[in-house]
C-alpha positions in Angstrom: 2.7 55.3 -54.6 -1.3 54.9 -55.6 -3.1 52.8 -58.7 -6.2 54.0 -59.8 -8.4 52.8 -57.1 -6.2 54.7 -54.7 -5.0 51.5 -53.1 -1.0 52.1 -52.2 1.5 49.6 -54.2 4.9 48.7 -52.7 7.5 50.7 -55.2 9.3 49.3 -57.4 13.3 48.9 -57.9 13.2 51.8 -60.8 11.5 54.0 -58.2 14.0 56.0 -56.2 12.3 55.8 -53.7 12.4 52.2 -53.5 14.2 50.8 -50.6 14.9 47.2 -49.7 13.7 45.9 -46.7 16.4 45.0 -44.4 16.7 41.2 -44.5 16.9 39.2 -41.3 20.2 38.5 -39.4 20.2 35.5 -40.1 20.2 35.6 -43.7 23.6 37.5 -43.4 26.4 35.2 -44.4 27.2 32.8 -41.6 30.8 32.8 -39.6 32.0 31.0 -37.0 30.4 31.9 -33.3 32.8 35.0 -32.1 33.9 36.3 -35.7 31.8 38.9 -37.8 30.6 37.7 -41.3 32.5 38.7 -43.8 31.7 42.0 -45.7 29.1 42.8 -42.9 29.1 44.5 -40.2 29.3 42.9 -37.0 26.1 41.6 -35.7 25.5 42.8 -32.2 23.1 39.8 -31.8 25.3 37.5 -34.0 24.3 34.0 -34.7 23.6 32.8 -30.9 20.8 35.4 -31.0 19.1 34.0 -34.0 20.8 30.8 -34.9 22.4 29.1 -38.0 21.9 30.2 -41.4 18.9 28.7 -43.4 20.5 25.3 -44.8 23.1 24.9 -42.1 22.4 22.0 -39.7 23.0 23.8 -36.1 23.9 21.2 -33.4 22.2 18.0 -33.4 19.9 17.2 -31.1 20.3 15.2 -27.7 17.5 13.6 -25.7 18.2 14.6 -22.6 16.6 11.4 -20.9 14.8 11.7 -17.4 16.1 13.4 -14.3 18.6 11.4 -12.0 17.0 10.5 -8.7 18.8 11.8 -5.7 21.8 10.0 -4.2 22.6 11.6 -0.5 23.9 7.9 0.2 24.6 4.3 -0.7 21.9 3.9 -3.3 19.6 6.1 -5.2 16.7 7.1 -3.8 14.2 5.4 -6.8 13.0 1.3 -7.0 16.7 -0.5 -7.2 18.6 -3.1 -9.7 20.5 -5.9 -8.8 23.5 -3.7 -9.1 22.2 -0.8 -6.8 21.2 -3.7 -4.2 24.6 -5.2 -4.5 26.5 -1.3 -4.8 24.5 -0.6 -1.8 25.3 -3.0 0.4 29.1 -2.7 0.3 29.3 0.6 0.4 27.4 0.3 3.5 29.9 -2.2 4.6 32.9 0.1 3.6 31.1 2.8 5.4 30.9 1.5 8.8 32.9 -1.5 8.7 33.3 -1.1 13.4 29.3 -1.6 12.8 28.9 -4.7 10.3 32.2 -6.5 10.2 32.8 -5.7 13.9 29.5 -7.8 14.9 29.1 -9.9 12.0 33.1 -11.2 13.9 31.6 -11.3 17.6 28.3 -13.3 16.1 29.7 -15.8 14.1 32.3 -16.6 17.2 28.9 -16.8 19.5 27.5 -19.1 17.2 31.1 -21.0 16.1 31.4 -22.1 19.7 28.7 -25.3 19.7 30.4 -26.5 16.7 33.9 -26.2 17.6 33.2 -28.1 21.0 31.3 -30.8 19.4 34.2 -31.5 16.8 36.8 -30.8 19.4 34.7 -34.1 21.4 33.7 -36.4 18.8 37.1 -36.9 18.0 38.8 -37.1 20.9 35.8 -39.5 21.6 36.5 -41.2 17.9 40.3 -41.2 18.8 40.4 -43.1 22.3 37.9 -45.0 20.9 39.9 -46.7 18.3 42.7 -46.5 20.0 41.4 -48.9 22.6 39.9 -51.2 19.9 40.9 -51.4 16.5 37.1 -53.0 15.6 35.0 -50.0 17.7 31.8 -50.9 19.2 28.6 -50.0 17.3 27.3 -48.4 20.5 30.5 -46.0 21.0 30.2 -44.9 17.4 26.1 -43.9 17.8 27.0 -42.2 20.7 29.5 -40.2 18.6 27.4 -39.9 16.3 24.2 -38.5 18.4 26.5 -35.9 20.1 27.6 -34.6 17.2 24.0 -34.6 15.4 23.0 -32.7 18.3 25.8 -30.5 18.6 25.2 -29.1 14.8 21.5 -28.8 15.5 22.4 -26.6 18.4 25.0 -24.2 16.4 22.6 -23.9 13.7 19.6 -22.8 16.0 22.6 -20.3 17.7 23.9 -19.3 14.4 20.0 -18.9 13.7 19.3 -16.5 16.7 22.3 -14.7 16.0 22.0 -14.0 12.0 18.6 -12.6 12.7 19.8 -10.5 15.5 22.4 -8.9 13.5 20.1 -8.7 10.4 18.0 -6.2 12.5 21.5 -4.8 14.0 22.6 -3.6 9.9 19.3 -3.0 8.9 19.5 -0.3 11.4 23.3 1.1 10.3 21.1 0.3 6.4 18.5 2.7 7.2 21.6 5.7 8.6 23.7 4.9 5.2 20.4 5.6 2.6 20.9 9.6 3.9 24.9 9.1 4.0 24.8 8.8 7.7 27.2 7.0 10.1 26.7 4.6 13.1 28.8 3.2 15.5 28.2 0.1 17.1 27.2 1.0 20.6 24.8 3.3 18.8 23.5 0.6 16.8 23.0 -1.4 19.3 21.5 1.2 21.7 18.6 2.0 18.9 17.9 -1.8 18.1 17.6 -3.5 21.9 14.0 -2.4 21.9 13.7 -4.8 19.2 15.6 -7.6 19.9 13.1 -9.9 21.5 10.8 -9.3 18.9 13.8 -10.6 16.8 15.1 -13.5 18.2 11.1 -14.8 18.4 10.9 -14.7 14.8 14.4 -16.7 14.4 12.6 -19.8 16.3 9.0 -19.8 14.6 11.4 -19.3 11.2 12.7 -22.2 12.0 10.1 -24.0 12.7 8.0 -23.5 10.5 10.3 -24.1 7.7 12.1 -27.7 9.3 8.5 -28.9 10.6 7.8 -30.5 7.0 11.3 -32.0 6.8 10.6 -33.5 10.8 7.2 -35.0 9.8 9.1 -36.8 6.6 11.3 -38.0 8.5 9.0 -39.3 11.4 6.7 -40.7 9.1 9.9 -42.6 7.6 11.1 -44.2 10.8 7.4 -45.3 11.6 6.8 -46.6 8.1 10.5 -48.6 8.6 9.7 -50.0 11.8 6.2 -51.2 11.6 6.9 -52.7 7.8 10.6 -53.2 7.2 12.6 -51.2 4.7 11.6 -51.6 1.5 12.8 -51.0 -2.0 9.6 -48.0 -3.0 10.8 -45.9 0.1 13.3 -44.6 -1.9 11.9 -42.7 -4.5 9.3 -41.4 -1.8 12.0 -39.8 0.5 13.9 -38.4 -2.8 10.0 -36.9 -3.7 9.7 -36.0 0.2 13.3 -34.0 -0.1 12.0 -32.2 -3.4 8.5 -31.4 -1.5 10.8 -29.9 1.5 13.6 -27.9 -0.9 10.1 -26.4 -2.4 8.5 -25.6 0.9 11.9 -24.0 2.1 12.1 -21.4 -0.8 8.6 -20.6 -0.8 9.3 -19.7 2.7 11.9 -18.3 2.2 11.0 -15.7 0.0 7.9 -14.8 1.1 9.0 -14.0 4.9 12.7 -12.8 4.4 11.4 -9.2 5.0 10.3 -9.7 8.2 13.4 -8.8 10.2 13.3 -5.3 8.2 9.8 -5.0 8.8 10.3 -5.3 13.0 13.2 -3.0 12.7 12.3 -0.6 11.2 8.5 -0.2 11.3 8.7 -1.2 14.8 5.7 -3.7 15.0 5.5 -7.6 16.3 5.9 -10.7 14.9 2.6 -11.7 13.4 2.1 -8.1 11.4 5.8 -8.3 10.3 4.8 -11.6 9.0 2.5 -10.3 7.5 3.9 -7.0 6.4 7.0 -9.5 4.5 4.4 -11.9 2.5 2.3 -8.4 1.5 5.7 -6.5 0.4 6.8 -9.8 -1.6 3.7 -10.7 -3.4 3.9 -10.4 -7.0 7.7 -10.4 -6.6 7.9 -13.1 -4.6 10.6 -15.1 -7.5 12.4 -12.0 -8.2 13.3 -11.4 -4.3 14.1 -15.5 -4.1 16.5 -15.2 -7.4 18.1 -11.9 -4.8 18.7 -14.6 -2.1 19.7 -17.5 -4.0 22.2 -15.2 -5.7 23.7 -13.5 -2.8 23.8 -16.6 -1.1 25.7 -18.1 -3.7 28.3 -15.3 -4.1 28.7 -15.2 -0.1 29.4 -19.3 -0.3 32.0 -18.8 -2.6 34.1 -15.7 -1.6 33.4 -17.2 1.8 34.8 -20.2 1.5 38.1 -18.4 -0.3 39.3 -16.8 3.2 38.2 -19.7 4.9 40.0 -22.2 3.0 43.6 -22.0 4.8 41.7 -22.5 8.4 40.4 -25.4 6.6 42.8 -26.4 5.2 45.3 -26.1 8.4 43.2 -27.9 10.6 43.2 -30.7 8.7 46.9 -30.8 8.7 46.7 -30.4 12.5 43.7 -33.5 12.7 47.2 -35.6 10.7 49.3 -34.5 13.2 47.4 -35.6 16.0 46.2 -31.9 17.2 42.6 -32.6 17.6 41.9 -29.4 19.7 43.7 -27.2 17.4 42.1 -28.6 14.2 38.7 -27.7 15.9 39.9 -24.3 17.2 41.5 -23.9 13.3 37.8 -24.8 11.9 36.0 -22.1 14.1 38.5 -19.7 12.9 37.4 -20.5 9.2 33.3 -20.7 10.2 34.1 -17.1 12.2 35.8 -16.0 9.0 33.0 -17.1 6.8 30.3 -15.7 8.9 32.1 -11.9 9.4 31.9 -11.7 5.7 28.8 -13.2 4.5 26.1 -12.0 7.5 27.0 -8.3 6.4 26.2 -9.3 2.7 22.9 -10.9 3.5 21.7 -8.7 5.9 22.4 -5.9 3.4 20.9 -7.3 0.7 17.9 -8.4 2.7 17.5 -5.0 3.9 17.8 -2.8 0.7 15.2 -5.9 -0.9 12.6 -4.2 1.4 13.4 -0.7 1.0 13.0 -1.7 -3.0 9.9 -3.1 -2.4 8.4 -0.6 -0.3 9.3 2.1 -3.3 7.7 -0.3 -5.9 4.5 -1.0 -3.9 4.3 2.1 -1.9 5.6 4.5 -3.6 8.1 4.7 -0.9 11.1 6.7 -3.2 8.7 9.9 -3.3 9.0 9.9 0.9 12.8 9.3 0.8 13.4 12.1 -1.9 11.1 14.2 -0.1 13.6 13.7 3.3 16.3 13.9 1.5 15.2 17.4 -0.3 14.2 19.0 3.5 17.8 18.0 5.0 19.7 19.5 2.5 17.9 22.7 2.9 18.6 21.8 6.7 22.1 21.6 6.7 23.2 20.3 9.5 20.5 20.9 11.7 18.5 17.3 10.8 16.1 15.4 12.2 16.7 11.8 12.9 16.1 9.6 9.9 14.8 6.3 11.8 11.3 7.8 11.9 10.5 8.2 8.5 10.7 4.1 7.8 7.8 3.5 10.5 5.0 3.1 8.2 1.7 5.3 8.3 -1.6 3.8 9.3 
């Protein structure tokens, strides 16, 4: 109806032809989802449409937290935890055990074999020795002693070689397992020979370069002994020269550990890989050396667990008077030792780069990338190997 002015007024409830507007759904009384309000009608939209009543709480809410990365393989494809490294690298082991426990066995019995003859000598030497003369010349026992100095220094530089070859070896199967992929070992061997020499090169400047401080100690020792006598202050110097060296081997250590990855994969020489390892490591360089220590330490122990009866046998065997067999028993326990631990630490080693290259490179955006296309693939895929080869 109209006031004076002619403006129109809403009607009033004692107007008949006052009708009430038609209040919301909502602000019918609520029901349970599925069940029509009582003394209504039912509510075509009911209360999904327009949700709870006014006062009731409707379900609390959830943070729904950032998107998983993808996980077409051992680890997920974003920068990795201690646990992811660790996850990764056994799965990967699990996965193709022909193509990491398989030649981690045939390595550690290449490199097992110095040491086994060089114990299996020194004491048959140490045996007929004594057994000639209870009081055994000083001369006989150096001998002894040089042989089997020089017989460790020659396992360790073969045990050397061959860890780094068979890093580069799994680093290969490594790169397959990110995408869920499988290798065998002729395979794997087939894809890394281009590589090998580039390995084994960087196994003996390693070496070098991380025993040359500990050589020069111990050169300057014997010259400082023989030109002035022993002497009481040489003590705390070679306990301060030992320190110097344990420093010097970390450092190493950590800051060139990615360099077998780096050859392998990026397919480039020994100086840029080098290079590439102390680039990827800086700024992390303590992180990726707490990795090492760590896995090192866990590979020592659980190691030395299956090892222990070979141990423990041959020493029986040494009582017994089975020199030969004690020695054989021992490179049954180093072979042991070494099938289970170079797997761990080449694993480790290699998923520590592929962490580092998503940290500093951004290198997780590329994988996801892959990962996304072969999917839509199916199983027409391209070769993987080629997307680790860095772009210049």
């Amino acid at each position: 109806m109209a006031d004076e002015t002619g403006a129109t007024t809403p009607e009033s409830p004692s107007n008949p032809g006052w009708s009430a507007r038609q209040p919301p759904p909502y602000d019918t009384p609520w029901s349970a989802p599925g069940t029509a309000p009582a003394d209504t009608a039912p509510n075509p939209g009911g209360p999904s449409q327009w949700g709870p009543p006014p006062g009731h709480p409707g379900p609390p809410y959830r943070h729904q937290g950032p998107p998983q990365a993808p996980r077409p393989g051992v680890i997920p494809l974003r920068p990795l935890g201690l646990g992811d490294i660790l996850d990764g690298t056994i799965k990967t082991i699990r996965a193709n055990p022909a193509a990491t426990l398989g030649l981690s066995a045939v390595v550690a019995a290449v490199g097992a074999v110095p040491l086994v003859l060089t114990q299996a000598y020194l004491e048959n030497s140490l045996n007929t020795t004594l057994a000639v003369d209870a009081d055994a010349d000083v001369d006989a026992a150096l001998t002894s002693l040089v042989v089997a100095l020089a017989g460790l220094a020659v396992s360790i530089l073969v045990q050397a070689v061959a860890a780094t070859m068979l890093t580069g070896l799994l680093i290969t199967v490594l790169g397959r397992s990110v995408f869920g992929e499988k290798i065998g070992i002729a395979e794997a061997w087939r894809v890394s020979l281009r590589r090998m020499a580039g390995l084994v090169g960087y196994a003996f400047l390693s070496l070098a370069i991380s025993v040359a401080p500990l050589l020069l100690f111990i050169g300057g020792f014997v010259l400082w002994a023989q030109v002035s006598g022993f002497s009481a202050v040489m003590v705390p110097l070679m306990l301060l020269a030992l320190l110097v060296f344990l420093a010097w081997y970390l450092f190493i250590w950590a800051r060139l550990s990615l360099t077998a990855p780096a050859i392998m994969q990026e397919r480039i020489g020994i100086i840029p890989a080098m290079r590439r390892s102390w680039t990827l490591t800086s700024g992390d360089s303590w992180r990726v050396l707490g990795i090492l220590i760590l896995t090192s330490l866990l590979v020592s122990v659980v190691g030395s667990a299956f090892a222990l009866p070979f141990t423990l046998a041959g020493g029986f065997a040494v009582a017994a008077g089975g020199v030969t067999i004690s020695a054989v028993l021992s490179g049954l326990g180093s072979v042991i030792y070494g099938m289970l631990g170079y797997p761990v630490i080449a694993g480790v080693t290699g998923l520590l780069y592929t962490d580092r290259r998503m940290r500093a490179e951004g290198f997780d955006l590329v994988l996801q990338t892959a990962a996304a296309e072969r999917a839509q693939q199916g199983l027409i895929r391209e070769p993987v190997d080629d997307l680790w080869v860095k772009q210049r």
